[in-house]
PASEBA-1860 file (N, C-alpha, C; in nm, 3 decimals):
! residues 137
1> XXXXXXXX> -9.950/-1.658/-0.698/-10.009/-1.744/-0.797/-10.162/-1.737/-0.793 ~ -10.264/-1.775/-0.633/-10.360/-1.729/-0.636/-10.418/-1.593/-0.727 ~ -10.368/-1.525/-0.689/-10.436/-1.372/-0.774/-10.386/-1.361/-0.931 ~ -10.284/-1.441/-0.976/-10.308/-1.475/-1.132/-10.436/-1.525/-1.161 ~ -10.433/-1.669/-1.081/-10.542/-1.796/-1.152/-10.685/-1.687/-1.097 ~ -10.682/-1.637/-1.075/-10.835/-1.552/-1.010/-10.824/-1.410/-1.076 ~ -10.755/-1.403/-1.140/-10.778/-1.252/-1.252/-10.782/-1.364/-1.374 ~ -10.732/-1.467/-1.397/-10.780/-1.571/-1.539/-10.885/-1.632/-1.547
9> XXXXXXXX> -10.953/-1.665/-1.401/-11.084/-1.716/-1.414/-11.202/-1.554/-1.435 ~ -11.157/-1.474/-1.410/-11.239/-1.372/-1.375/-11.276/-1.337/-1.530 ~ -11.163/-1.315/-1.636/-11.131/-1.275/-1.747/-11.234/-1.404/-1.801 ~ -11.223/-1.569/-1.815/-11.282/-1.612/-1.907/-11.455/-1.625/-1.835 ~ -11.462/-1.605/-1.692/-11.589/-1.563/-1.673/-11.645/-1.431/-1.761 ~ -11.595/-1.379/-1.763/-11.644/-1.208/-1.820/-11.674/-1.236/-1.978 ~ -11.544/-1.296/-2.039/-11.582/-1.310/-2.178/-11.692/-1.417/-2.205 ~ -11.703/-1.558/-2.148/-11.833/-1.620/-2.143/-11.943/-1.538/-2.138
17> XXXXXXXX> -11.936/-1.421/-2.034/-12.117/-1.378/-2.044/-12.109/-1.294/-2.144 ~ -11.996/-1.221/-2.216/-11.992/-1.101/-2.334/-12.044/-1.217/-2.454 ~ -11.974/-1.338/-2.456/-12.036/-1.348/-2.573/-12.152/-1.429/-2.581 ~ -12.257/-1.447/-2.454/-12.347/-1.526/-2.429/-12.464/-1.383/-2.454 ~ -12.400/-1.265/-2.503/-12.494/-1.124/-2.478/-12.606/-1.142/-2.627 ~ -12.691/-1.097/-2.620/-12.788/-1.150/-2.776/-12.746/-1.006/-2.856 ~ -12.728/-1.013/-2.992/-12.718/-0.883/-3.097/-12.827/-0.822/-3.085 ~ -12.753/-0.698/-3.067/-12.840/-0.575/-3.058/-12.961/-0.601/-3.196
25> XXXXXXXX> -13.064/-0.523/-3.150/-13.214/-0.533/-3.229/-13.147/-0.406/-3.329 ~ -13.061/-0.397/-3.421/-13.082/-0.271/-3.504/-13.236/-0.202/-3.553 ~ -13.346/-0.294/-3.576/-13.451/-0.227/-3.636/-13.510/-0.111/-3.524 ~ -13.509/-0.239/-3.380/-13.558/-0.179/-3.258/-13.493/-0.037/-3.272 ~ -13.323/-0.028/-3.249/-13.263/0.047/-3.197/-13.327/0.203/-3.332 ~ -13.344/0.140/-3.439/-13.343/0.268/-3.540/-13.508/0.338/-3.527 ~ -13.593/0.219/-3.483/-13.714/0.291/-3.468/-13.715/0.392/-3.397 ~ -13.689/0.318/-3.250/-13.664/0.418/-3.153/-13.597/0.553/-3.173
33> XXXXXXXX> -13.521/0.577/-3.282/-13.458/0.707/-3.284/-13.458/0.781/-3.361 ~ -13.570/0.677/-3.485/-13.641/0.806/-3.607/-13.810/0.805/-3.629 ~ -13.847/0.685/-3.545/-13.998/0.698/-3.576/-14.094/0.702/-3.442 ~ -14.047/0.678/-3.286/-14.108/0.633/-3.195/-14.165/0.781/-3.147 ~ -14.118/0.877/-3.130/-14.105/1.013/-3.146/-14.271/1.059/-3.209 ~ -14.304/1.010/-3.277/-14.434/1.063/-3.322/-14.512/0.914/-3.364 ~ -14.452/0.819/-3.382/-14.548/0.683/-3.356/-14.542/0.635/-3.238 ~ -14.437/0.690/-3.132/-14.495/0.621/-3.019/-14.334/0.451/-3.013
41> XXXXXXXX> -14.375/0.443/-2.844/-14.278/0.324/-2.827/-14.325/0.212/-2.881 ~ -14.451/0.179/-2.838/-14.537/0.066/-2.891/-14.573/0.095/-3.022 ~ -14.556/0.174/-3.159/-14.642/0.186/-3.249/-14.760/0.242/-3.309 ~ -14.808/0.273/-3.175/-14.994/0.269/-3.164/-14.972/0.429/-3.228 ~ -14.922/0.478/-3.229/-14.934/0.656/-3.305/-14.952/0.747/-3.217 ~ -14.885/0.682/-3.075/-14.895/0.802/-2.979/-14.778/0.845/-2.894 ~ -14.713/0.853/-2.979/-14.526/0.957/-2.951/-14.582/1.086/-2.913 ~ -14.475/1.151/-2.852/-14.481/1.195/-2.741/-14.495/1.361/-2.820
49> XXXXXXXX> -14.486/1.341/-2.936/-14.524/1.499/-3.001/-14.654/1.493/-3.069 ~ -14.721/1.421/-3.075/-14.911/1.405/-3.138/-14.947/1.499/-3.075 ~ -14.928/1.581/-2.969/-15.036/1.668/-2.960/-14.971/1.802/-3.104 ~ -14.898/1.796/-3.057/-14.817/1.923/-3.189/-14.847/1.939/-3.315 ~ -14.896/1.767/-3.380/-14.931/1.746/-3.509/-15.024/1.757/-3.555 ~ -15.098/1.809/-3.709/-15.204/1.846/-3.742/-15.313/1.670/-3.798 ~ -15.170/1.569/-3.839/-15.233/1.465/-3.848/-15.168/1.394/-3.783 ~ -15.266/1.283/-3.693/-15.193/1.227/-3.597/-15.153/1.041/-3.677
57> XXXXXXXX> -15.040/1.026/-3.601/-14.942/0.935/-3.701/-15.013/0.772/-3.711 ~ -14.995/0.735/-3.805/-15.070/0.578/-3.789/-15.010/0.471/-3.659 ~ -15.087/0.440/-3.686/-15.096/0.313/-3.586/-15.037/0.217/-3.702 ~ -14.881/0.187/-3.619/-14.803/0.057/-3.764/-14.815/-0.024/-3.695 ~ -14.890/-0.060/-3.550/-14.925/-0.235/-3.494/-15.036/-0.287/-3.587 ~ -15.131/-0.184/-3.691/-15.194/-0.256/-3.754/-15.185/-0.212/-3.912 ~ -15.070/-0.262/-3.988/-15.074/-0.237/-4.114/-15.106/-0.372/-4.183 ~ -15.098/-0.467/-4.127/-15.068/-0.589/-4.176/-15.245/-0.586/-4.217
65> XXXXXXXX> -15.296/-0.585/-4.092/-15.441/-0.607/-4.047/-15.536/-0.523/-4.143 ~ -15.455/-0.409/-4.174/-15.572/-0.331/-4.253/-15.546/-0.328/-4.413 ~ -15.441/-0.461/-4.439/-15.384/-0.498/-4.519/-15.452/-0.647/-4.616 ~ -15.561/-0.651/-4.548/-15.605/-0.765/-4.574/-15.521/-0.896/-4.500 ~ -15.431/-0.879/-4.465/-15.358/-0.999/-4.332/-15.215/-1.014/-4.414 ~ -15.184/-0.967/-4.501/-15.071/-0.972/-4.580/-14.988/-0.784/-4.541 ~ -14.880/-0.826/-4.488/-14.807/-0.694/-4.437/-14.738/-0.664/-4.565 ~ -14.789/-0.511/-4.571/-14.686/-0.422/-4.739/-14.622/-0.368/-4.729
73> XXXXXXXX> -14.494/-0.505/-4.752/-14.381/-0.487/-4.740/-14.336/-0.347/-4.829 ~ -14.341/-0.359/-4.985/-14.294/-0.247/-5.048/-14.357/-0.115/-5.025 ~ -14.448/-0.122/-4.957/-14.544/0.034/-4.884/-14.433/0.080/-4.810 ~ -14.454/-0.007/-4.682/-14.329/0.024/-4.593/-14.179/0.057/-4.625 ~ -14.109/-0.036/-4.710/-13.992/0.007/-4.721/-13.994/0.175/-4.849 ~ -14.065/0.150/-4.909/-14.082/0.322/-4.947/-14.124/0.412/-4.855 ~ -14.187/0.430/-4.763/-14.202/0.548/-4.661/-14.083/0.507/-4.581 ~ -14.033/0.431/-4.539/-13.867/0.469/-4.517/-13.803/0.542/-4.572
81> XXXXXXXX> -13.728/0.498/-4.693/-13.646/0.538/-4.771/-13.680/0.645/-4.872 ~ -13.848/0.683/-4.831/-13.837/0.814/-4.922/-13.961/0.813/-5.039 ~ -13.908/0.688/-5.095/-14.021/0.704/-5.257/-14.107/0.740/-5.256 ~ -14.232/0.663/-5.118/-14.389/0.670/-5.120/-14.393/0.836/-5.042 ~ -14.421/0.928/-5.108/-14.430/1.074/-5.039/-14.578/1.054/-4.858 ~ -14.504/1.071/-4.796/-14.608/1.076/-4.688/-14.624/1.232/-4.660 ~ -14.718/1.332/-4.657/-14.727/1.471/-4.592/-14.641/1.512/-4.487 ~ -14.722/1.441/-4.382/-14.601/1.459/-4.235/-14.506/1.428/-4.230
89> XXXXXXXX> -14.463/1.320/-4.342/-14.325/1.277/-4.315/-14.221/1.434/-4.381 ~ -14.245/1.503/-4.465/-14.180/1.567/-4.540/-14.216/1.495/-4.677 ~ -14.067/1.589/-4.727/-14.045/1.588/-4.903/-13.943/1.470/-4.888 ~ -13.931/1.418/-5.045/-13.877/1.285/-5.056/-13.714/1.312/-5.060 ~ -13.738/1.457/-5.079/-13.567/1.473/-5.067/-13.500/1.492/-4.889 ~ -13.632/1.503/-4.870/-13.594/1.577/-4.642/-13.694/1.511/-4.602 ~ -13.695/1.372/-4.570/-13.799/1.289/-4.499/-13.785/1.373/-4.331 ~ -13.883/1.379/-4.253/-13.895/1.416/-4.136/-13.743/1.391/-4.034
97> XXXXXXXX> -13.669/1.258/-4.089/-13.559/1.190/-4.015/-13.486/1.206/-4.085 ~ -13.433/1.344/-4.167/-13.406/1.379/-4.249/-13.317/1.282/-4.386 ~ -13.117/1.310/-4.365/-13.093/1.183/-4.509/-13.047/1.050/-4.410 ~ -13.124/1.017/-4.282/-13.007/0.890/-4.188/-13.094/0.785/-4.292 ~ -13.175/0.756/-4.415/-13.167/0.624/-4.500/-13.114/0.688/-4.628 ~ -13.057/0.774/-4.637/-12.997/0.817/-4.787/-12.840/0.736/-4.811 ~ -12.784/0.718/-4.937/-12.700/0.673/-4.961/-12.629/0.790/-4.910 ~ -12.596/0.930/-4.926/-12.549/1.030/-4.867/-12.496/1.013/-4.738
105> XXXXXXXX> -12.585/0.992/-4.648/-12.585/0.959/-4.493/-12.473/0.876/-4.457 ~ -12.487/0.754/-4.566/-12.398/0.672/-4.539/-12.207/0.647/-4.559 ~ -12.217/0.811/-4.707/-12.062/0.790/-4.740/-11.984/0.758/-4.608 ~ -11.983/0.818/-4.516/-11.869/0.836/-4.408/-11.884/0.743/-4.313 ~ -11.945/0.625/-4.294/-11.965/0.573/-4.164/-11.820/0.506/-4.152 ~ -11.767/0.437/-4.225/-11.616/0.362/-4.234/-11.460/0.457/-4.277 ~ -11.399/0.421/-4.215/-11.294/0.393/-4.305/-11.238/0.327/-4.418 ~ -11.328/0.240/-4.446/-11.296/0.107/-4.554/-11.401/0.159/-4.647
113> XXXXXXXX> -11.320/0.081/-4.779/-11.426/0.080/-4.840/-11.584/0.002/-4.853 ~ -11.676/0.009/-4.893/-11.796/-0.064/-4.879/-11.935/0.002/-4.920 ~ -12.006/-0.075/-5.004/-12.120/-0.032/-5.051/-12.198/0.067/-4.995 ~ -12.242/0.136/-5.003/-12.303/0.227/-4.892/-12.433/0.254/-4.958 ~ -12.514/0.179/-5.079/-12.613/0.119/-5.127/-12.682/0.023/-5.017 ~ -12.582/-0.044/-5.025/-12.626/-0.186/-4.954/-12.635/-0.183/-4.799 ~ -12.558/-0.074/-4.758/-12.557/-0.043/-4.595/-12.725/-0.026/-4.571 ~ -12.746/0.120/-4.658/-12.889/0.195/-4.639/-12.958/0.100/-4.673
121> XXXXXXXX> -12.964/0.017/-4.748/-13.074/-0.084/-4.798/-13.117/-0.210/-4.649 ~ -12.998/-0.220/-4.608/-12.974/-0.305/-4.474/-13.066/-0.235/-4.353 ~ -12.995/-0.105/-4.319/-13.055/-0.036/-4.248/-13.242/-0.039/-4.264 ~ -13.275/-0.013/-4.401/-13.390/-0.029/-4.431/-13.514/-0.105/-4.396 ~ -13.427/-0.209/-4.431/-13.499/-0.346/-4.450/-13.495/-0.392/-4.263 ~ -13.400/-0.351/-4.168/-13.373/-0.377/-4.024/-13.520/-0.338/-3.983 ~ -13.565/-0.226/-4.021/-13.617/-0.156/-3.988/-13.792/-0.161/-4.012 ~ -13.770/-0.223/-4.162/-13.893/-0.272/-4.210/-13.916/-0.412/-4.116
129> XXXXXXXX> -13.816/-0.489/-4.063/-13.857/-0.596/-4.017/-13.931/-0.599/-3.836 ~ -13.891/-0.446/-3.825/-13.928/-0.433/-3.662/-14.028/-0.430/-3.651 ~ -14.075/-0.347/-3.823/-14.234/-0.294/-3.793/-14.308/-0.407/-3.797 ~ -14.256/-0.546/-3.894/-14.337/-0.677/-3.935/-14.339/-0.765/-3.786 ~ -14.254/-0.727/-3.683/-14.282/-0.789/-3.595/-14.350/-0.744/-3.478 ~ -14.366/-0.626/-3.474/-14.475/-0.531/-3.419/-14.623/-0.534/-3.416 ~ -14.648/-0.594/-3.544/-14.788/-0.641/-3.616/-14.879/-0.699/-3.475 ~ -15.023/-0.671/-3.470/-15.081/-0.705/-3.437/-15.131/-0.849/-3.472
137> X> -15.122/-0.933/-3.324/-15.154/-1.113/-3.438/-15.323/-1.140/-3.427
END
């Protein structure tokens, strides 16, 4: 009986701390794996391939700042997703991180059905919000 009641306490110990765990940072997690690379962990524009590049990448801890104190928002979410053409980034059809914000990218992530507009737009906007909290205060 002991080693029941002590594999049941063990079990609702375990699930208490699983769901005491905080949601993953998606913006964090997406920076890190399409922009940190040539902006750097912190932002500052110094990823780990600037020496390679002919222009070296902005500094997004201060967009807000050189923004007049108002962060641009629709700047940003277009050099994501493509619209605002950046040089280094690529062409608007092959952004540098190539289609991972294209509706394309997204047909296959499910089995189910589901917008896959609204996924990339999500993804987007995750992403736009990492950079707004990155901001220099």
């Amino acid at each position: 009986m002991r080693p029941m009641l002590a594999l049941c306490f063990a079990t609702v110990l375990t699930t208490a701390a699983q769901a005491q765990q905080p949601a993953p940072d998606v913006g964090k997690l997406d920076y890190e794996a399409s922009c940190a690379v040539c902006h750097g962990m912190d932002g500052k524009g110094d990823g780990m391939v600037v020496a390679a590049l002919k222009v070296k990448p902005s500094d997004l801890t201060i967009l807000t700042k050189n923004n007049g104190g108002v962060f641009p928002l629709d700047r940003v979410v277009g050099v994501i997703d493509g619209r605002a053409q950046i040089l280094a980034h690529g062409t608007r059809d092959m952004p540098i991180w190539g289609t991972r914000y294209s509706v394309l990218a997204a047909e296959h992530y499910f089995d189910i059905p589901y917008d896959q507009e609204e996924y990339v737009r999500a993804q987007v906007l995750s992403l736009t919000d990492y950079i707004y909290r990155i901001q220099q205060k």
